[in-house]
C-alpha positions, 0 to 999 in steps of 0.5 A: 804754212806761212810765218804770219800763219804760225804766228797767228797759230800759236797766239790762238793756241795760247789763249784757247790753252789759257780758257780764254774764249773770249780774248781768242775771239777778240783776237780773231775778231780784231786782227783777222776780222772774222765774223762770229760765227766763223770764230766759234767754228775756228775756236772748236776745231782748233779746240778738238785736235788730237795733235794741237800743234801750230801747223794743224792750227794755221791750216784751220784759220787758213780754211776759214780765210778762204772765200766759199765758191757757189 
């Protein structure tokens, strides 16, 4: 992954490990304008890893940046 990825990675893992919900959408919402929905999913995944490390969290947000294909 990228340095920008990590470095969104660990800002996200800092708020989610702080139980700062809010700010962690704030954050996703503002910096990488995510809508909602894709926000909660962002926030539960990173929120059930088993190993929560920067790597495994910017492949999470990178998953979501992409665009769905029909």
């Amino acid at each position: 992954m990228s340095a920008i990825w990590n470095n969104h990675a660990d800002r996200l893992i800092e708020l989610i490990n702080h139980n700062s919900d809010t700010y962690a959408h704030l954050y996703l919402e503002q910096l990488m304008l995510f809508p909602v929905d894709i926000q909660d999913k962002i926030i539960n995944d990173v929120s059930t890893l088993k190993h929560c490390n920067t790597d495994n969290v910017a492949k999470i947000i990178n998953q979501y940046m992409m665009p769905e294909i029909p």
